[in-house]
C-alpha positions, 0 to 999 in steps of 0.5 A: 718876670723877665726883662729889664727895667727900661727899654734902651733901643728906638721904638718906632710910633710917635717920637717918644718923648711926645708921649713920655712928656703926655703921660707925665702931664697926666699924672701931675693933673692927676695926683696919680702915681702910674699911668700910661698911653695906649695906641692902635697897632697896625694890626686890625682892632689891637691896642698896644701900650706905648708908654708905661709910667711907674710900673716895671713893664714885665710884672705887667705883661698881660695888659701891653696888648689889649682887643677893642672887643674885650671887656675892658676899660681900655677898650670901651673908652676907645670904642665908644669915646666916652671916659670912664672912671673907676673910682675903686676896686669896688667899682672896678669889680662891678663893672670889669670882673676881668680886670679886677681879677688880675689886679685885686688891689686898692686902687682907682683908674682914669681913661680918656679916649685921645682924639682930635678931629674926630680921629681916634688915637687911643687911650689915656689911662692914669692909676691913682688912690682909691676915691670913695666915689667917680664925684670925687675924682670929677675935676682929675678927669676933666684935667686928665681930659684936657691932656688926652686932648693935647696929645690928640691934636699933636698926634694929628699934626704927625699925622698929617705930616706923614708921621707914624701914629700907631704902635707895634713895639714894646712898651717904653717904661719910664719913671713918673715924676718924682713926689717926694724932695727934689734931689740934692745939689750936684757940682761938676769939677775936672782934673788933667794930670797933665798940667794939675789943673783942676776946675770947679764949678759954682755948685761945686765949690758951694758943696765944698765950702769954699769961696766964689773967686779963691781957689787955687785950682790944684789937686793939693788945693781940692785935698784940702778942701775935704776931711783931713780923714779923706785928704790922703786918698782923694789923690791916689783915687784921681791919679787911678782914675786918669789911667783907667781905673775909676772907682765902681761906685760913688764914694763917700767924702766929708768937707772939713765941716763935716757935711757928707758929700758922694764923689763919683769919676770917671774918664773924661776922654770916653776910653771904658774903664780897663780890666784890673789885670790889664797894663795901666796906660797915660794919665788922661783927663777925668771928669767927676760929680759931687752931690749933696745926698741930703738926709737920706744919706744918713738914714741909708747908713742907719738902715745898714747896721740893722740885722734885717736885710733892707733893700729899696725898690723904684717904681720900675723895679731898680735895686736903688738901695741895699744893706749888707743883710739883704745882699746875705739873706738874697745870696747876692753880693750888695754891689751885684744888687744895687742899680740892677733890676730885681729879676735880673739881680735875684732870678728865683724871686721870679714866681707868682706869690713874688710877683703878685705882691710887688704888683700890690705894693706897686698899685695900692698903699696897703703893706704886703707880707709873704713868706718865699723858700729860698733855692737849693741846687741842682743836687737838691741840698740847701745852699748854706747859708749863714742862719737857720732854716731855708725860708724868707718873710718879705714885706713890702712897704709902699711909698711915693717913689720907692718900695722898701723890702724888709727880709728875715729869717723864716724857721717855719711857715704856714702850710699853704705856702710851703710849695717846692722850692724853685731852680735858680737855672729855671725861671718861668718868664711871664708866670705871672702873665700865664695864670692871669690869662686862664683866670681871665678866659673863666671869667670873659666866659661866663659874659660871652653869650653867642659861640662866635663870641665864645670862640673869639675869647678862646683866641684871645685869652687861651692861645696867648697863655699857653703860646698857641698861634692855631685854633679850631673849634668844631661843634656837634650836630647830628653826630658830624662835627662842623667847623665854627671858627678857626684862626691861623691854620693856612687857607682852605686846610681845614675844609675836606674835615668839615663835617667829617663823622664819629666814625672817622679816625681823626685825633679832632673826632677820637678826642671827643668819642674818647673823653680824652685829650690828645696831646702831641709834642710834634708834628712827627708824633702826629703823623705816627699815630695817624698815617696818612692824615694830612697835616698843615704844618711841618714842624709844631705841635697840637693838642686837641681837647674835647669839648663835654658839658656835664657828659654831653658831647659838645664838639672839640677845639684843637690847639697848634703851636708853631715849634715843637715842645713837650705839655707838662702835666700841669698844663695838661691838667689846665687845659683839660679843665679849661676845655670843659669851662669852653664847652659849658660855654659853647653849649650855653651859646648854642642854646643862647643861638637857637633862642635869639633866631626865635626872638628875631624872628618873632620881632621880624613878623610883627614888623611890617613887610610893606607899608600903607600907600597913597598916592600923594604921600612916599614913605621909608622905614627902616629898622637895625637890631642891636648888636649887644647882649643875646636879647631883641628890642621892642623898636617898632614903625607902621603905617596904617591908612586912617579914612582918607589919610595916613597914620604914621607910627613909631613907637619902642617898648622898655627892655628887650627880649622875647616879652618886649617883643611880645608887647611890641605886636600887641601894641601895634595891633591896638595902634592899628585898630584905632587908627583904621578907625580913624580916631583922633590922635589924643584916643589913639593914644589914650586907648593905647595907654589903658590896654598896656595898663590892662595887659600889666606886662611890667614895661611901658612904652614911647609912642609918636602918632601923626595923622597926615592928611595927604591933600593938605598936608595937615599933621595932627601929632601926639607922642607918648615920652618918645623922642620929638620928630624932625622936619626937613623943609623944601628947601632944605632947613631942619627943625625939630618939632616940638610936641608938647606930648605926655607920659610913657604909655602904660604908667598913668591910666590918666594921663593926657596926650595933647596934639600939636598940628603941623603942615608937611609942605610938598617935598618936605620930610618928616622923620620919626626915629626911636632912641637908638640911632641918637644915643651914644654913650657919653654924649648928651642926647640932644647932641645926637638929635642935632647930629641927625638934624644936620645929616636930614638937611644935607640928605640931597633930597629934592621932591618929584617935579611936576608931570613933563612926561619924562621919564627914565634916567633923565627924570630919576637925575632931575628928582635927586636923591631917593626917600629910600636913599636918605633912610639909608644914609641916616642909617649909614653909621649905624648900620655899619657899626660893629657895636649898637647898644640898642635897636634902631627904627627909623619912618621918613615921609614926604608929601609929593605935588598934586601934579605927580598922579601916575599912580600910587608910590608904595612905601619902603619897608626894610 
């Protein structure tokens, strides 16, 4: 832990009292005791937090930044705009391993995405109480909801005033609202020596129990009004304060009633307090507070005669309490520990066990108990202390607002926790966020499947942990090492290596042949243990580690830090261990690779190249594979020729995969054979329906057919649980088409398909489409196929005119926007989405005029 416990200087972004002020709303709607607002960054597709209610900001290092393309919650709700709740660890752990390994405590989450007009600001996050269930936390979300929506429509008001709404500083890290009583009761007075004027205010006379209008405003008459006990020295204690010595702490002083008050003063004119050797100057005005400290007073001085040492910790880490044992059993003196964070005021407590547990107490409601060995000099010899034995027993109990520390004596500790004991002039800043990094690229790499993504989480998990500004991984093939990412390294350095053989002597290639990481603590190392190698930097240093699954050479990845420094052999191990998890990785990848292009390509094969023509009749068809997980889909669109009309199809197996595709082609063999033998609609279906159920792959499949007659313009469809299509009419209006339709193909070997006709006027379109390009996580279907219904009706498109002979630009201005050109637009968004959950198939038709005759229009497949 290094830092403190706020963050004094002006951040740019937002004002932060706008995000401050969100983020106490959130957690008042909530119930919940920590939250915090994450913005976009400058830089492309980060997330930085912004403000952090609740928690100290260094014991939660690692998760100020985070990537939209990681697994984490953070990022999911920002990516896809949906809220997402996790109501437990349990739930927590199913759904993000990752998180769940760097915070394995009790504790439930809200996040809700903050945007407004469709632009999106960033998240909202809240950490509350476990729930059983996301049921339970129902109404928290939606009021949660209601606050992100709040701050989204005041982010966008900054914006569009020429405000900056992005983050790039520190987090801000402020105190939640408070839980428990409200504080005592505060009075101001003032003193001028000069003319022994003193004033009081309503509060304060209260506090001290004297009447509203009877007070004769003199320092003999303020005496009086206390304890008889502490009349004598209040004088004394003002008269040091007007000439620059003010007590350091608030003092206690009792009214003649008895009742408790604390007195704090201080210079009124501003001038700092003067050393203790320094002259003593003129009498100047001052300024103090009393305050009413309630109960908690008394229990504070309870808590200061027990033989345990008591301390009390706020939500940001702040010593607001300790007993006089604690100041003895921590090695630092009670005045020295209160109103100082806990890392700046007892610096060997900075280790991971420490750290670990604070963030438990911190998070869930469950005690905490460890055991911590206490420093020892430089010459190794137990600092003396005033008990026996050289260990603490800490435990920690959560509150609302505070942590209460208790620490004793430990004469003996179980064996797993005796570790060496720590340097108090050595701290390891951000131990915490360093073995959270490792165990988290373990985790995210068992869930990347292609080596881009295998690489991307080397560059976002391992080089942050280890401090690294450099990566390139090379990979083996043919016994040459190939290049397959690399991030930081200048511009065109690394191609005269590409390819390069094993043969060659590189630390990149003798790392790999070795088995043998190559560390070097500087560039100059570098360059004496291979002359003449080209380097890219002056001044760094570089390890290069080889990349073995189970003694199967995969290739190697090479690290580079900006300055020079030395690897430990702790770290060295770590890396090394690490590098073979990457190249298990890396080797799943490939396989993973080699298998996809297959998939893919099989999927492509049963997708037709060219679609049936007519003369009368314009067809487009496009298809987008999806772009998460390593399988393909079974989305599928054909066109067949079906006597004297057309038979349009789409259609999309269940699952994905090499089997969905399989079932894919067949069911499109069978749907064309029925249709060239232009059956009807209802056995098109029905035949379909028993050859899966013959077949019994275990997947069923949605199916639309429509059988367009090019001369009428009469359609006879019939679907299978698929999607209802769209029809755009001349003139512009959208419809949805709604078919009766049945089941899913493959279920019921009984099940009835009814058709439904329909007239496709000249210039219309009809739009058949599969699941994929109108689900989006989060949102209602329905709300998707009104999203495209709108798109199709401002698609611009206008039918081919009636023969005038024209041809050639002026013609192609008159016709409008293409059929290709509007299955291009509807498949705009999607196509240059980086993430699409599922497969997309689109099939548009138009029917054209009789007078249009020069020839047949062929349909566009893509």
């Amino acid at each position: 832990m290094t830092g403190s416990a706020g963050n004094e200087r002006k951040p740019s972004g937002p004002p932060p009292a706008l995000l401050t002020a969100a983020v106490a709303d959130a957690l008042r709607a909530t119930d919940g005791r920590t939250g915090g607002v994450y913005l976009c960054s400058a830089t492309s597709r980060l997330l930085r937090l912004a403000v952090l209610s609740g928690l100290p900001g260094p014991l939660f290092r690692p998760w100020w930044r985070v990537h939209m393309d990681r697994p984490f919650p953070v990022a999911d709700v920002y990516r896809t705009g949906a809220p997402v709740v996790l109501a437990n660890a349990t739930e927590m752990m199913r759904r993000y391993a990752q998180l769940a390994a760097g915070l394995p405590f009790q504790f439930g989450s809200l996040y809700v995405p903050v945007v407004a007009d469709g632009r999106s600001f960033g998240v909202l996050a809240v950490l509350r109480r476990a729930a059983a269930g996301a049921a339970e936390v129902q109404a928290e979300r939606e009021r949660l909801t209601a606050v992100a929506d709040a701050l989204g429509a005041d982010l966008l008001r900054l914006a569009a005033d020429g405000g900056d709404v992005t983050w790039d500083d520190e987090p801000l890290c402020v105190r939640p609202p408070a839980a428990g009583p409200a504080p005592g009761r505060v009075g101001r007075f003032s003193w001028d020596p000069a003319t022994d004027v003193v004033t009081l205010d309503e509060q304060a006379r209260t506090l001290l129990g004297l009447p509203p209008d009877d007070f004769p405003g003199t320092l003999d008459a303020l005496a009086r009004a206390v304890d008889p006990t502490d009349a004598h020295r209040l004088p004394g204690l003002l008269h040091r304060t007007a000439r620059g010595r003010p007590p350091p702490l608030p003092l206690q002083v009792r009214t003649t009633e008895g009742g408790l008050r604390l007195l704090e003063l201080w210079d009124a004119s501003g001038v700092a307090p003067l050393p203790d050797d320094a002259p003593s100057t003129a009498p100047r005005p001052i300024a103090g507070v009393l305050l009413d400290p309630g109960p908690g007073a008394l229990a504070d001085g309870a808590a200061d005669l027990l033989p345990e040492g008591v301390f009390c910790l706020d939500r940001l880490g702040l010593v607001v309490y300790a007993n006089a044992r604690a100041g003895h059993l921590l090695g630092v003196p009670r005045d020295r520990l209160v109103g100082r964070s806990l890392w700046d005021a007892v610096p060997w407590l900075i280790q991971p066990t420490c750290e670990e547990h604070l963030r438990g107490a911190l998070l869930s409601p469950e005690p905490a108990h460890f055991h911590v060995r206490l420093p020892v000099t430089a010459d190794t010899s137990p600092v003396p202390r005033p008990y026996e034995g050289d260990w603490l027993r800490v435990s920690l109990y959560p509150g609302a607002d505070l942590v209460t520390c208790k620490a004793v004596p430990a004469n003996r500790v179980p064996d797993e926790t005796a570790h060496d004991p720590v340097e108090t002039d050595t701290p390891a800043p951000g131990t915490g966020a360093s073995l959270y990094r490792p165990i988290v690229l373990a985790i995210a790499l068992t869930e990347a499947v292609t080596a881009r993504q295998v690489s991307a989480v080397v560059m976002q998990e391992l080089l942050p942990a280890f401090g690294g500004r450099r990566l390139a991984i090379y990979l083996l093939q043919e016994r040459h090492l190939y290049l397959a990412w690399e991030s930081g390294f200048p511009e065109g350095f690394l191609a005269p290596f590409e390819g390069v053989g094993l043969d060659t002597r590189l630390p990149g290639v003798e790392t790999l042949t070795t088995g043998r990481p190559l560390f070097f603590d500087s560039m100059q190392q570098l360059a004496d243990a291979y002359p003449g190698i080209d380097l890219d930097a002056s001044e760094g240093a570089r390890a290069f580690l080889p990349l073995i699954a189970s003694g199967r050479p995969v290739g190697s990845c090479i690290l580079g830090f900006d300055r020079s420094r030395s690897f430990g052999s702790e770290e060295r191990t770590v890396l090394t261990a690490l590098a073979g998890l990457i190249a298990h990785a890396m080797e799943k990848a490939q396989r993973y690779d080699t298998e996809a292009a297959l998939a893919r390509g099989l999927q492509q094969a049963l997708l037709p190249r060219r679609l049936s023509q007519h003369a009368r009749v314009e067809t487009a068809g496009r298809y987008l594979p999806g772009t998460e997980g390593m399988d393909v889909g079974g989305d599928w669109y054909d066109v067949v020729e079906a006597g004297d009309g057309l038979a349009l199809v789409i259609g999309d197996v269940q699952g994905h995969g090499v089997q969905a595709a399989a079932t894919m082609g067949q069911l499109r063999s069978a749907v064309r054979a029925f249709a060239l033998g232009d059956r009807p609609p209802e056995e098109v279906m029905g035949g379909t329906n028993h050859l899966l159920i013959d077949l019994d792959p275990g997947q069923f499949a949605s199916c639309c057919y429509v059988r367009l007659d090019p001369a009428t313009g009469l359609a006879r469809a019939a679907r299978a649980g698929h999607l209802p299509p769209l029809l755009r009419h001349p003139d512009g209006r959208t419809e949805v088409v709604e078919l009766p339709g049945g089941v899913v193909l493959g279920v019921d070997p009984r099940a009835h398909y009814p058709v439904t006709e329909l007239r496709l006027e000249p210039g219309a379109i009809l739009a058949l489409y599969t699941d994929g390009l109108v689900e989006r996580p989060g949102h209602d279907i329905d709300d998707g196929i009104t999203d495209l219904r709108r798109a199709l009706a401002g698609a611009g498109f206008s039918r081919p005119p009636a023969d005038t002979g024209a041809t050639g630009p002026a013609a192609d201005a008159r016709s409008g926007r293409s059929l290709a050109d509007v299955a291009d637009l509807l498949t705009a968004t999607a196509r240059q989405a980086a993430d699409r959950a599922d497969d997309i198939a689109l099939l548009l038709a138009t029917r054209q005029a009789a007078e249009v005759t020069h020839g047949k229009r062929a349909g566009h497949g893509a």
